[in-house]
N, C-alpha and C positions, 0 to 999 in steps of 0.2 A: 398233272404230274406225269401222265402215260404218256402226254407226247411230248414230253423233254427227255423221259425215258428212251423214247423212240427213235427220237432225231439223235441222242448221243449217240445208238447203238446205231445207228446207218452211218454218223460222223466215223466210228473208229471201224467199224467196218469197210468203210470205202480208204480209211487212213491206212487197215491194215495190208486191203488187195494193193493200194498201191504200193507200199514195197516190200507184198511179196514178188512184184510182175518188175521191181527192179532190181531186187538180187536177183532172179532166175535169168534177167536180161541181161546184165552183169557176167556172167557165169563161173561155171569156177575156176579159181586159181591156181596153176599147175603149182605142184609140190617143186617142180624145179625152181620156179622164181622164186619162192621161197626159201629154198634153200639157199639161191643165189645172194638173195638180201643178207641171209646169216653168215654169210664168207664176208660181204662187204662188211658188216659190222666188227664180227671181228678181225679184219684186218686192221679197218680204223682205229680200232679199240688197241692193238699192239702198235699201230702206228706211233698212237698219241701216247700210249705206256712209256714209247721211248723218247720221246720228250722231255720226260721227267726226269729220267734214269741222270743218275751224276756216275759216268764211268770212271772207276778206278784210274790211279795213275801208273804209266807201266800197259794200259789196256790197248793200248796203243804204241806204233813203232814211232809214227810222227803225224802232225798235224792235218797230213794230205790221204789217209789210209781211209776206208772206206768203212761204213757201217755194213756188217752182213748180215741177214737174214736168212736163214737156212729154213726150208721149210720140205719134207717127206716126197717122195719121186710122185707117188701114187696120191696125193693129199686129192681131195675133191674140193677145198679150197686154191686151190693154185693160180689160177686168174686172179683173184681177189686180190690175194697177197704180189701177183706182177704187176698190179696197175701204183702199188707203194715203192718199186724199179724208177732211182734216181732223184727219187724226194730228198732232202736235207733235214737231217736230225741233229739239232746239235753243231750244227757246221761243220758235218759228214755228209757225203754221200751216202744215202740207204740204195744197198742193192742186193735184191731177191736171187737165190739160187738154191737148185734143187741140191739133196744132202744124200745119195746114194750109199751111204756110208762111214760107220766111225771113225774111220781117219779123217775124214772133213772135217768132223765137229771141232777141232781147235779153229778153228778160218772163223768160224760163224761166232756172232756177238750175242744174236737172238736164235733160238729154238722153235 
């Protein structure tokens, strides 16, 4: 019984140095690409939101207007949200532009 004891405790021993010597080899993951992942997500995430959306009628001038997306001068998402610049939603154009202020907000569809 002590050397089954023995041989398990050398098994998860040798199981555990190896990945601890492959996360440290790994290393860490800059907080930037992670945050860069959370812009992509939620950009997708408002992408696909507006797929769904059944806009009002009247929400539009006519069939050819463009979907907009207004999105904060300063956002630290904003690449995210430019790479969703000319996708089709709806059989609109979606097109991203920065929002410097309250008088834009009538132009924008999405906030």
């Amino acid at each position: 019984m002590a050397v089954l004891t023995s041989r398990f405790i050398r098994t998860v021993t040798a199981l555990l140095t190896a990945v601890a010597v492959t996360v440290v080899a790994a290393g860490p993951v800059p907080a930037q690409t992670l945050q860069g992942s959370e812009y992509r997500v939620k950009a997708a995430f408002i992408y696909n939101f507006a797929k769904f959306v059944k806009w009002p009628e009247g929400s539009f001038d006519n069939a050819t207007d463009q979907l907009v997306l207004c999105i904060t001068p300063d956002s630290p998402a904003t690449d995210a949200f430019y790479s969703l610049d000319n996708k089709v939603v709806g059989g609109r154009k979606l097109r991203v532009r920065k929002c410097s202020g309250v008088r834009e907000i009538p132009e924008c569809r999405i906030l």
